[in-house]
DONU-934798 format. One record per residue (C-alpha): y, z, x; residue number from 1; chain. Coordinates in steps of 0.001 Angstrom, whole numbers, plus 500000, padded with zeros to 6 digits. Each point is the difference from the previous one (the first is absolute). Layout:
N
R     c2     c3     c1 num cadena
R      Y      Z      X NUM      A
...
This chain:
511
R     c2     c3     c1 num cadena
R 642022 518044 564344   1      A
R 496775 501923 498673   2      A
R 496683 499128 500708   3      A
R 497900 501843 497514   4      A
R 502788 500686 497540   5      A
R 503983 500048 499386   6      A
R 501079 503110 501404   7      A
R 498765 501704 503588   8      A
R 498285 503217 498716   9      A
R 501552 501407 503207  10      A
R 503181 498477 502130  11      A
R 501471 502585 503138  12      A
R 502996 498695 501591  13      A
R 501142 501058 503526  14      A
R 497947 502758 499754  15      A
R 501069 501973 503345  16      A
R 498566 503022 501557  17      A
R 501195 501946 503123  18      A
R 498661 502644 502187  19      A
R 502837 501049 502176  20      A
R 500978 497083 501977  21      A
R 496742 497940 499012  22      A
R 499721 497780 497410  23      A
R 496571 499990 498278  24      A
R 500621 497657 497199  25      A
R 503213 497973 500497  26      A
R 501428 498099 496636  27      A
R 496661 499081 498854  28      A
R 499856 497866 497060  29      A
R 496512 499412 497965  30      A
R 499145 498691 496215  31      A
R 496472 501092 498596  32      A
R 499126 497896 497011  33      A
R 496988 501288 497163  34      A
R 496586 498599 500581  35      A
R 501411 499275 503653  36      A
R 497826 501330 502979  37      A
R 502422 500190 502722  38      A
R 499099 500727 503901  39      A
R 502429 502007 502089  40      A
R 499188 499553 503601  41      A
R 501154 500670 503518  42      A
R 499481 501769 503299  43      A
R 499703 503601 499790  44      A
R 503894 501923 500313  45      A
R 500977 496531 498374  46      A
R 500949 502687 497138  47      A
R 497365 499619 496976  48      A
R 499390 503303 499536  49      A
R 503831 501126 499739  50      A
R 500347 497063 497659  51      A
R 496678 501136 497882  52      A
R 501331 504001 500139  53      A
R 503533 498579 498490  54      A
R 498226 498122 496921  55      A
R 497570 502908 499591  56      A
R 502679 502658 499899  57      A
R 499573 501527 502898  58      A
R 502864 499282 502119  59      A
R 503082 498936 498468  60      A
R 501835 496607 501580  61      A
R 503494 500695 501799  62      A
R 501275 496639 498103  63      A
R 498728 497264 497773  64      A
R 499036 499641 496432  65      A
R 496623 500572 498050  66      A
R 499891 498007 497144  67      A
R 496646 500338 498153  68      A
R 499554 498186 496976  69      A
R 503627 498297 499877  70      A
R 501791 503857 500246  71      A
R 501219 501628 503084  72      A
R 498114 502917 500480  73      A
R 500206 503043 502493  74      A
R 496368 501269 500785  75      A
R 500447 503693 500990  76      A
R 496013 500820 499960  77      A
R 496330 498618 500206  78      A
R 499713 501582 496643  79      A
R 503073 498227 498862  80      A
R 498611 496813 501339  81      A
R 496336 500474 498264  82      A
R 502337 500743 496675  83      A
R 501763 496405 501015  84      A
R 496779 498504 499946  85      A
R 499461 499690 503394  86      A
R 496747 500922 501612  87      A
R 498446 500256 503714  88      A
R 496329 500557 501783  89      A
R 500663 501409 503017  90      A
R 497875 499113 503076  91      A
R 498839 503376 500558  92      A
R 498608 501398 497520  93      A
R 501463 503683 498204  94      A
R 496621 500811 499095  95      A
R 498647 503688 499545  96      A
R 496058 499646 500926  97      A
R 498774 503139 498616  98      A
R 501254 498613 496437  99      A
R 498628 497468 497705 100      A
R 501316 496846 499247 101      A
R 501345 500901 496890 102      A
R 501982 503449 501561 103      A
R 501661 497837 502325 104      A
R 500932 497424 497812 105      A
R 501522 502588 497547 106      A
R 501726 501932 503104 107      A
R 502575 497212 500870 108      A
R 500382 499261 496345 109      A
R 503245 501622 497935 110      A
R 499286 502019 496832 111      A
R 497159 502158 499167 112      A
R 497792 497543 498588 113      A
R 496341 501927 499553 114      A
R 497330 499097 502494 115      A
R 498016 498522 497719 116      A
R 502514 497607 498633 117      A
R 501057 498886 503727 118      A
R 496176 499752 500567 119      A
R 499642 497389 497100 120      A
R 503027 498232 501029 121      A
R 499171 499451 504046 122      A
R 496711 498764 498952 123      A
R 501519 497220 497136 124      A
R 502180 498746 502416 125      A
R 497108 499984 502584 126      A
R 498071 497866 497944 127      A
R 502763 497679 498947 128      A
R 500802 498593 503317 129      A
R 496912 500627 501692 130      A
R 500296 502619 502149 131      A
R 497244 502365 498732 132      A
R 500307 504225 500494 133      A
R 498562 502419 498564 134      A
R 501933 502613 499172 135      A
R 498284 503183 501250 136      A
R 499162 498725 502657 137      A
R 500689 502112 503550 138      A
R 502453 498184 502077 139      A
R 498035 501190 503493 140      A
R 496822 497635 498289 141      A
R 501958 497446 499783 142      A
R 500394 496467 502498 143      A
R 503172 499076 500967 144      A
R 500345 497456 497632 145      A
R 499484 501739 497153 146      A
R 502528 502726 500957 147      A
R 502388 496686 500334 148      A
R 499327 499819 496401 149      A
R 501262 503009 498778 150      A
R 502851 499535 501908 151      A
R 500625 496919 497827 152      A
R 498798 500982 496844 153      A
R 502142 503032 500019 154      A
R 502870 497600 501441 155      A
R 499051 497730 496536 156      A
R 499861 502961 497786 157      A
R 504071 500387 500139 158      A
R 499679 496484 498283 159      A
R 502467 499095 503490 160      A
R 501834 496118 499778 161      A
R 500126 499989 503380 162      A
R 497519 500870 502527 163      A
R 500613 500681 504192 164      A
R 496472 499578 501555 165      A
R 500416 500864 503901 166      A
R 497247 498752 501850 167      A
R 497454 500092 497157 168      A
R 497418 498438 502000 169      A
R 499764 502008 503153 170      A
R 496293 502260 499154 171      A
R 498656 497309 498600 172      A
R 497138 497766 499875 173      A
R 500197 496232 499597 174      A
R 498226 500275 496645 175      A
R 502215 502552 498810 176      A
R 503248 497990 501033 177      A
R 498638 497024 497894 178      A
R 499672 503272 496858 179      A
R 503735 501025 500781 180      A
R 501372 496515 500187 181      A
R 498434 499599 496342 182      A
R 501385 503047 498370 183      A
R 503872 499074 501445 184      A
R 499744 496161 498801 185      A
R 498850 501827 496584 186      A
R 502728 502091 499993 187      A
R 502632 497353 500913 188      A
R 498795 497601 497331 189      A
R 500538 503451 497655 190      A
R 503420 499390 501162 191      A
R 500461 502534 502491 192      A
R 501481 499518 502970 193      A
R 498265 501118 503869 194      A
R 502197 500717 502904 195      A
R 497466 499647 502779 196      A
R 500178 501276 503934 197      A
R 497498 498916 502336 198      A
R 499174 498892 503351 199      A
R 497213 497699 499437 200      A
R 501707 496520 499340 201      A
R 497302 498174 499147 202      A
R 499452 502465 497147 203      A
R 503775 499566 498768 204      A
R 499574 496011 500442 205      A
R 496611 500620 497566 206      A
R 501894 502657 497520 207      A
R 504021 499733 500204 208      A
R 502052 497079 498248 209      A
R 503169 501105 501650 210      A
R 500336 502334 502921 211      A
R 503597 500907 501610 212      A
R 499850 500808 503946 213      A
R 502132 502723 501595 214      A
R 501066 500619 503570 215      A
R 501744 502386 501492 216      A
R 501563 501319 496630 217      A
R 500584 496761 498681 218      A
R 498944 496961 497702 219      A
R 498976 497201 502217 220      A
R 498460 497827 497986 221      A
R 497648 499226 496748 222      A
R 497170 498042 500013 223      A
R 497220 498571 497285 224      A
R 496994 501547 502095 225      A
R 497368 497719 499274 226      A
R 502470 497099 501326 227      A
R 500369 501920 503140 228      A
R 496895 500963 502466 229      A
R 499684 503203 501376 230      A
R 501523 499311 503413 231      A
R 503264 498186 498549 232      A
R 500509 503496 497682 233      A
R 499045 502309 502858 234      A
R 503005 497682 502062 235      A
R 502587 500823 497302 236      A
R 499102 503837 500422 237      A
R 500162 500096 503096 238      A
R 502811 497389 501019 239      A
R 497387 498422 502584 240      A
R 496522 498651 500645 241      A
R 497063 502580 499501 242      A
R 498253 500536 503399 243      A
R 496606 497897 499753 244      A
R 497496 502544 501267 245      A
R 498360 498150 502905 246      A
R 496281 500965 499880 247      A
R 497860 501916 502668 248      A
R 497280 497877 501344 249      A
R 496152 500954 498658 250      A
R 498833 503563 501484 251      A
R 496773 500319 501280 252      A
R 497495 502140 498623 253      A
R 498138 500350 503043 254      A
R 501705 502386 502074 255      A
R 499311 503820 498909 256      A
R 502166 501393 497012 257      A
R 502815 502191 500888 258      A
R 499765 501557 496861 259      A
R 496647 500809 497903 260      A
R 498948 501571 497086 261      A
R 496381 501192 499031 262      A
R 498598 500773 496937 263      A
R 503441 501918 499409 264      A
R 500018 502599 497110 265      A
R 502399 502359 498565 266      A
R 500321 502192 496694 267      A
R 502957 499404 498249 268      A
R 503021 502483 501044 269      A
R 500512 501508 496383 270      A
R 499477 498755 496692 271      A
R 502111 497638 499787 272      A
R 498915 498387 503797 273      A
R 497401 496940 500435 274      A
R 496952 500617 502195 275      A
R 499078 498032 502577 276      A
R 496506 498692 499819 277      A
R 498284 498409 502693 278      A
R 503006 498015 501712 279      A
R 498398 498026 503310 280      A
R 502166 497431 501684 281      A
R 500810 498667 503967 282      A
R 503543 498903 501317 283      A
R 500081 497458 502871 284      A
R 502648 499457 502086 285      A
R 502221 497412 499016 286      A
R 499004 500377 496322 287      A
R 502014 500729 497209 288      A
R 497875 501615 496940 289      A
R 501400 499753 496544 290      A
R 498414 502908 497190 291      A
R 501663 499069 496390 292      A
R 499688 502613 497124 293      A
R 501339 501426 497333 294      A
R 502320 503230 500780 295      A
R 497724 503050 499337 296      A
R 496772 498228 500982 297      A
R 499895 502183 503244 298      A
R 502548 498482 502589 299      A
R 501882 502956 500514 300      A
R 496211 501878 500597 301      A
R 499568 497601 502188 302      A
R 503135 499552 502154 303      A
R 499724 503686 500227 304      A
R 496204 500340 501573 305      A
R 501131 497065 502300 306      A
R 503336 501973 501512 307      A
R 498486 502898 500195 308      A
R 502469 501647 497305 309      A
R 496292 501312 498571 310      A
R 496745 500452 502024 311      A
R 497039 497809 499108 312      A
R 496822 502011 499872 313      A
R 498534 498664 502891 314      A
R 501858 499323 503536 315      A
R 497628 496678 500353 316      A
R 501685 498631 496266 317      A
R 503255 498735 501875 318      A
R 499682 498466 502975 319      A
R 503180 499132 502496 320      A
R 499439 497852 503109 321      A
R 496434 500835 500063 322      A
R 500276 503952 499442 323      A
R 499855 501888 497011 324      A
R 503194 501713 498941 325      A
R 498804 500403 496328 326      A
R 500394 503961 500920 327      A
R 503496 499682 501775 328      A
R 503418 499941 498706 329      A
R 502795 497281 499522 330      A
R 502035 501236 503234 331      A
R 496495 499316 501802 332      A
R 499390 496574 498981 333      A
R 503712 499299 500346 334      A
R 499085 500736 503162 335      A
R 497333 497559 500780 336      A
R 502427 497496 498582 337      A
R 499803 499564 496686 338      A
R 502561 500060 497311 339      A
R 499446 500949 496254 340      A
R 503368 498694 497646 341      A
R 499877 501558 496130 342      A
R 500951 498138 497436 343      A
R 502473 502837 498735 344      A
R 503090 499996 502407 345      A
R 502005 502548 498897 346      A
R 498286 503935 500348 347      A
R 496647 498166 501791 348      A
R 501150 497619 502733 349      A
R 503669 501283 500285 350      A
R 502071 503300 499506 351      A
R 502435 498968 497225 352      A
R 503078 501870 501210 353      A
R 499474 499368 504022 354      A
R 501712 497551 501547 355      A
R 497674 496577 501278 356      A
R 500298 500818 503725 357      A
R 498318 503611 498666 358      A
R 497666 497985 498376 359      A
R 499185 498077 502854 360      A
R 499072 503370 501865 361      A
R 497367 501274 497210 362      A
R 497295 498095 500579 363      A
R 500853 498408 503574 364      A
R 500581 502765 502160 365      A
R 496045 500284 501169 366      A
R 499605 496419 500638 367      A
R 503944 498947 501671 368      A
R 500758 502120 503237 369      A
R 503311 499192 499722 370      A
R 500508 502087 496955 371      A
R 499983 503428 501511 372      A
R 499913 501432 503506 373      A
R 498610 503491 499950 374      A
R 500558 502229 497162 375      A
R 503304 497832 499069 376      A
R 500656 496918 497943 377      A
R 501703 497014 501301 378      A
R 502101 498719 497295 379      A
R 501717 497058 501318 380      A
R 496347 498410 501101 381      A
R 499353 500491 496195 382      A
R 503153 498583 498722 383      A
R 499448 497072 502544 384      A
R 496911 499141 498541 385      A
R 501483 499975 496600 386      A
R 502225 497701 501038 387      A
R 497562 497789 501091 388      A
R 497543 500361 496940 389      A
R 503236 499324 497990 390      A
R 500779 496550 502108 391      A
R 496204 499225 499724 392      A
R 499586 499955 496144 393      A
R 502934 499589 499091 394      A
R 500722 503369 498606 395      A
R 503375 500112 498026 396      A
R 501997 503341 500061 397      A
R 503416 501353 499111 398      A
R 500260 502507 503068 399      A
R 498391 499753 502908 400      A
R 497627 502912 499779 401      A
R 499661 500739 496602 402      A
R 497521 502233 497690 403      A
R 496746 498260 499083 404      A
R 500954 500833 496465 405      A
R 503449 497700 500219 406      A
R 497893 496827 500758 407      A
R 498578 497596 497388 408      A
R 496416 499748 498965 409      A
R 499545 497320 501990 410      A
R 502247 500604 502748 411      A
R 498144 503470 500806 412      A
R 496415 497993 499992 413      A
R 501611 497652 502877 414      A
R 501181 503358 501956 415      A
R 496291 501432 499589 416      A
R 497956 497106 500804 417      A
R 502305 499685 503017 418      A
R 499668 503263 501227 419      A
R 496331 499892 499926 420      A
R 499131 496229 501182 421      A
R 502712 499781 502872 422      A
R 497868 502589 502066 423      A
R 497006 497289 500340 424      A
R 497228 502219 498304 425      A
R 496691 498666 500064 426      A
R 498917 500805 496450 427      A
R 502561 499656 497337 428      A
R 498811 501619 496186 429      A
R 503004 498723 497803 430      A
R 499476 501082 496073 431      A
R 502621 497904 497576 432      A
R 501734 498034 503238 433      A
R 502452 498318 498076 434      A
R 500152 501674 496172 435      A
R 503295 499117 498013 436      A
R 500925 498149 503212 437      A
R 502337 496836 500038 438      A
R 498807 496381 500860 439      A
R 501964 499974 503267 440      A
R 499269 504009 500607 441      A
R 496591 499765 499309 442      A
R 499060 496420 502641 443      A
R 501613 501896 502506 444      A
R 497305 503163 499747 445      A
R 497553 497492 499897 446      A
R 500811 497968 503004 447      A
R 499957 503533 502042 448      A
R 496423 500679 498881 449      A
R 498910 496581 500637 450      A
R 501647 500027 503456 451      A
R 498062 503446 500841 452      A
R 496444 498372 498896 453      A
R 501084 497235 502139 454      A
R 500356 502424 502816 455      A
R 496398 501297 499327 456      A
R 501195 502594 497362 457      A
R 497532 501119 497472 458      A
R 501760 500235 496419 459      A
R 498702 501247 496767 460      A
R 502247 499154 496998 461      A
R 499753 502197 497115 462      A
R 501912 498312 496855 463      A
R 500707 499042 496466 464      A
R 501482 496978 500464 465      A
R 497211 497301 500227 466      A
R 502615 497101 500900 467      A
R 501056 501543 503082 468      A
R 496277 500972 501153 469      A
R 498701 496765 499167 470      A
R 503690 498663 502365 471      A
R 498342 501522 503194 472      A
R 497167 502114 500145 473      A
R 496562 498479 501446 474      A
R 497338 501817 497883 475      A
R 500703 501509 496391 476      A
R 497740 502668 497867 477      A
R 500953 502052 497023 478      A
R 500033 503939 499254 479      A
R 499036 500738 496708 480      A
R 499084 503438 498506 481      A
R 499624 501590 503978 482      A
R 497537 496841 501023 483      A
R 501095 497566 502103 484      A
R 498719 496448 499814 485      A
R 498253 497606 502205 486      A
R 503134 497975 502821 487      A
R 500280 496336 499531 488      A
R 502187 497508 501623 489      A
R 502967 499416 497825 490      A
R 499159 496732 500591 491      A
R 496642 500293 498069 492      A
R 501390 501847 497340 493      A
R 502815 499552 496906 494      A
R 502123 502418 498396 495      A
R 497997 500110 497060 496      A
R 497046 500893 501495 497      A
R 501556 502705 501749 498      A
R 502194 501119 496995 499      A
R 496144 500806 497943 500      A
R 499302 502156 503358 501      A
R 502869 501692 499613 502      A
R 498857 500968 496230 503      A
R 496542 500834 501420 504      A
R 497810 497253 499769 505      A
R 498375 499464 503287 506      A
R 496415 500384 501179 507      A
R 498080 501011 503033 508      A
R 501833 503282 500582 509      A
R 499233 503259 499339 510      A
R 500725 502296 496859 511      A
């Protein structure tokens, strides 16, 4: 039965993909109808993105059928798909920044359409659905939300049916969520049809008409959305109740900080950095600080000058238990015991191609006696305390010591936040805690940092995702352009009102 029209534009039956003895996507059946904005949801591994990579034409399915517009189809390529009529926005963005707008857009495109022509084009389409670019502009100039719209423009411009939007919302503001959600109910009343992936339920019970729920490889259900509320969808993902994040109780502000900044400043890194501009703030004990921003808004420069990974100017700028340390090292404030998690897992916080228990040894070594005895390593304490970070968040692996590269997304954030949090550090610096993180994956992160403040831990959250800092941090401020708003209890405060910080619009603070 059709919803929008007589025919599914797109129908896969027991579509079935294997990776040695694993199944990734096992007889999965799915009808995509035009003008229909679909959700496709479930726990990271659940096996989206093999599904997603088999419509695109980038893997090809072991068995099942593709039938896209009423004929069975094979789909050997993403070019073939595009061809097909079948487009996707990626959530990371293939983005060159030294280019402008218009030389990336005519990069990804086939043919050898003249600049000017794909110029002229990009900016039509712009203006048609309200996603306005100029054309020469420099991609480095440009906010994260407007490289999101080239991303979709040039997604538009091969005139696609179908459109895959993984996590479209992840970089952005609440204001430009409401933008998005307009352009895709324009194009699904132009008849197009929107396969959408995302974590944040509440946003598929606001967008999606339909959304089908995998687990483990498999269909386990379809649901209306806005029928459903967020915690009866997360259940069907996960096969079980969500873990209600029990809050830590008020921190005091009276005790002295553990961690201060002062007047913090730092030049940008190269041209296509953010500098830091005058960045003060305290951490209590017990507190958990939430900054929200924009990616590129100078919380990498920041994370950075607070590790130690680049020297502030002056020692006195970071301050760590009452000394400075803005002149020493990560290993040194490791040391003092604090921990510094980066928000990009694979090549920052791990070594793709060691195994976990290695992993465990990189940055614990200094701080866990038990790792080494003299000049030698002792493996089996590490692989013991993998085991145990494994049993304590729930981190799901096919062997049991296997490369950091094997493990899911979300998998391989339990495994770091683990490794760092299980050693009881005072000061915990987390940038992106739980990005493209399941329901169930991401309340069990949560709960550990909330545990920690409630041991007298001092936490600073660094993050995108203004649900989950408004879900249990104490105090909230924005980065914006290398300036960092004024804290406020979340309490005090709304989404909104943090969402126009997060685009720059705060006062009080200096240039």
């Amino acid at each position: 039965m059709s919803l929008n029209g007589p025919e599914p534009l797109l129908t896969l039956r027991g579509l079935t993909k294997s990776f040695g003895s694993f199944k990734a996507n096992d007889g999965v059946d799915l009808d995509i109808y035009p003008g229909e904005i679909h959700a496709l949801l479930g726990e990271n591994g659940a096996g989206k993105s093999t599904f997603v990579k088999m419509l695109y034409g980038a893997l090809q399915p072991d068995a099942g059928a593709i039938v896209w517009r009423g004929q069975e189809t094979v789909i050997p390529s993403p070019a073939h798909a595009r061809q097909l009529g079948i487009g996707m926005v990626f959530q990371h963005f293939s983005l060159f920044e030294a280019l402008t707008v218009a030389e990336n857009v005519a990069v990804a495109l086939s043919g050898d359409e003249p600049l000017r022509k794909v110029a002229a084009d990009l900016e039509a389409v712009s203006r048609q659905y309200g996603l306005p670019l100029k054309a020469n502009a420099r991609v480095h100039d440009l906010s994260v939300g407007e490289r999101q719209r080239i991303e979709i423009v040039r997604c538009l411009l091969g005139h696609p049916d179908l459109i895959i939007m993984d996590e479209p919302t992840s970089v952005l503001t609440p204001q430009e969520v409401e933008d998005l959600f307009a352009v895709l109910r324009q194009l699904a009343a132009e008849g197009k049809a929107i396969l959408y992936i995302s974590h944040k339920l509440e946003e598929v019970r606001a967008l999606c008409e339909r959304a089908t729920i995998l687990r483990h490889g498999k269909v386990v259900g379809t649901c209306v959305p806005r029928e459903e509320t967020a915690a009866s969808i997360a259940r069907m993902m996960v096969g079980a109740d969500i873990h209600q994040i029990r809050p830590a109780k008020p921190a005091s502000t009276a005790t002295a900080p553990l961690l201060t900044l002062r007047d913090l400043s730092m030049p940008a890194r190269d041209v296509f950095g953010t500098a830091l501009k005058h960045i003060s703030l305290d951490l209590h004990p017990g507190e958990i600080l939430g900054i929200a921003g924009i990616a590129g808004n100078g919380q990498s420069e920041l994370f950075d000058v607070i590790s130690g990974e680049r020297l502030a100017s002056r020692p006195d700028e970071v301050t760590l238990f009452g000394a400075p340390v803005g002149h020493v090292d990560i290993s040194a404030r490791r040391a003092k015991g604090a921990v510094f998690i980066s928000e990009e897992r694979l090549g920052h916080a791990t070594v793709p191609g060691l195994a976990l228990s290695e992993n465990v040894i990189l940055t614990r070594h200094r701080v866990n006696p038990g790792l080494k005895s003299g000049l030698f390593l002792n493996r089996g304490r590490a692989r013991s305390l993998l085991d145990t970070i494994s049993e304590k968040l729930d981190v799901r692996k096919s062997t049991p010591d296997p490369a950091a590269q094997a493990l899911s997304g979300g998998n391989l954030q339990k495994f770091i936040i683990g490794r760092e949090v299980l050693e009881n550090p005072r000061v915990i610096v987390v940038n992106q805690p739980t990005w493209g993180v399941d329901a169930g994956s991401a309340a069990l992160i949560r709960q550990a940092l909330v545990d920690l403040a409630q041991g007298g831990a001092a936490i600073l959250v660094i993050s995108q995702d203004l649900d989950e800092l408004f879900e249990f941090t104490d105090r909230i401020a924005a980065i914006a352009e290398g300036r960092l708003s004024d804290f406020t209890p979340v309490a005090e405060t709304d989404r909104r009102a943090i969402g126009l910080k997060m685009s720059g619009i705060f006062e009080g603070v200096p240039a």
